[in-house]
Each structure stands twice: as C-alpha cells, then as structure tokens.
N, C-alpha and C positions, 0 to 999 in steps of 0.2 A: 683311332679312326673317326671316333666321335666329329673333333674338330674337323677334320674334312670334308665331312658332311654338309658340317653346317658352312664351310669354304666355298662348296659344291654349289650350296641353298642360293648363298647371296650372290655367286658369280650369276645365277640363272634369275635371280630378282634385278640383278643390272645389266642385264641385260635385257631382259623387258623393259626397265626403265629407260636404258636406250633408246629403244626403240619409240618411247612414247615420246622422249626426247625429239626425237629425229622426226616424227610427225608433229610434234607443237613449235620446232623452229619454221618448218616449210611454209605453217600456218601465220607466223607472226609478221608484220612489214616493221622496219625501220625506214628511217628518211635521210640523209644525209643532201646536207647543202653548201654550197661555195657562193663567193661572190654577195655576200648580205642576200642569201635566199633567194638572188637571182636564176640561179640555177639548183633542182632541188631533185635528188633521185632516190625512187624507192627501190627496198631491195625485201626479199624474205629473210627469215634467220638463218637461213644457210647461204646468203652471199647472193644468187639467183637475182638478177636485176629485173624489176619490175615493171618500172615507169619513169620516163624521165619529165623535169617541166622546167619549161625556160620562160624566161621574162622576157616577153616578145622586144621590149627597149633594147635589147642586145643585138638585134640583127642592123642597129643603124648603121650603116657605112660597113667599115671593111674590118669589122671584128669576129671575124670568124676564128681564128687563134684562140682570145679572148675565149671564146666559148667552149672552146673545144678543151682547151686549160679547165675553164668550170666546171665544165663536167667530168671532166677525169676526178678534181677535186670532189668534186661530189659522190660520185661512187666508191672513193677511198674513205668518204667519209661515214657511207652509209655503210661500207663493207666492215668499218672499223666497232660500229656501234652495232653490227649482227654476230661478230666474234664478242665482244663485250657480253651480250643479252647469252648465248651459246656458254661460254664460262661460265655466267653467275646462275642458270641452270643446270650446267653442270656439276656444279660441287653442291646444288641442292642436292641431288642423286646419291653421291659421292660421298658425302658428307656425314651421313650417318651409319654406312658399311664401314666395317673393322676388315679392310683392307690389309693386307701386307704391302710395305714398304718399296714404293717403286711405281705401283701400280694405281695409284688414282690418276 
C-alpha cells in the first residue's frame, strides 16, 4: 500500500502542477506571421487569439483574398508555436514523476 501512496502523492502534485500550468500558458503571447511579417497575429499559450496586425501595404487594390490567406497563415502559425511552448512545459511537469506507462 506504501506505493499507492506515494501514486496518490504525485497524482495530487500533478495536478497542481497543472493547474499552474494552465495559468502560465493563458499568461504567455506567441506571435505567429505569414507573408514576410506582413501579416502577424498573437495568440496566448492556450490558442486564445489575441491581436492581429497587418501591414497597411496589403489593402492596395483588390487583395483582400491575399489577406485573408495571411491571416489564416498566421494564426496556424501562432497556434502551432502555443502547442509547441504547451508541450515543452509539459513534460517539464511530467518529466520528473515516476508515472505508470500510458499516462504522461
């Protein structure tokens, strides 16, 4: 039963860690950009879209497409590098619990 315990310990230490998790993504911005940084959008570390910025040059004529393309690129981009930063704090956590097999 001993081991269980200490099963019990670290389920309830990661889960705090969780949580602390879950408040230092909300708190972090990435930036994701298309188009040579013509178009450039932030996001928090949970995905959560922030702010967009466009490079006024883009609205000449009739590229509206164009931009709309960019910024999709650009939230996939920032979305991609908020999952990136989300993993590599997550197995900070993770990393050091003697987990069972399945479960990080």
């Amino acid at each position: 039963m001993k081991n269980f315990g200490n099963l019990m310990k670290q389920a309830q230490e990661m889960q705090t860690k969780m949580q602390e998790m879950q408040d230092l993504l909300a708190g972090v911005d990435v930036q994701g950009s298309a188009g040579a940084g013509m178009v450039t959008v932030t996001m928090n570390g949970k995905g959560e879209m922030r702010g967009v910025k466009i490079d006024p040059s883009l609205f000449n004529g009739e590229d509206a497409e164009v931009v709309e393309d960019l910024i999709v690129a650009a939230c996939n981009d920032a979305k991609a590098k908020a999952e990136t930063y989300a993993q590599e704090e997550m197995s900070k956590i993770t990393g050091g619990l003697n987990l069972p097999p399945g479960m990080k």
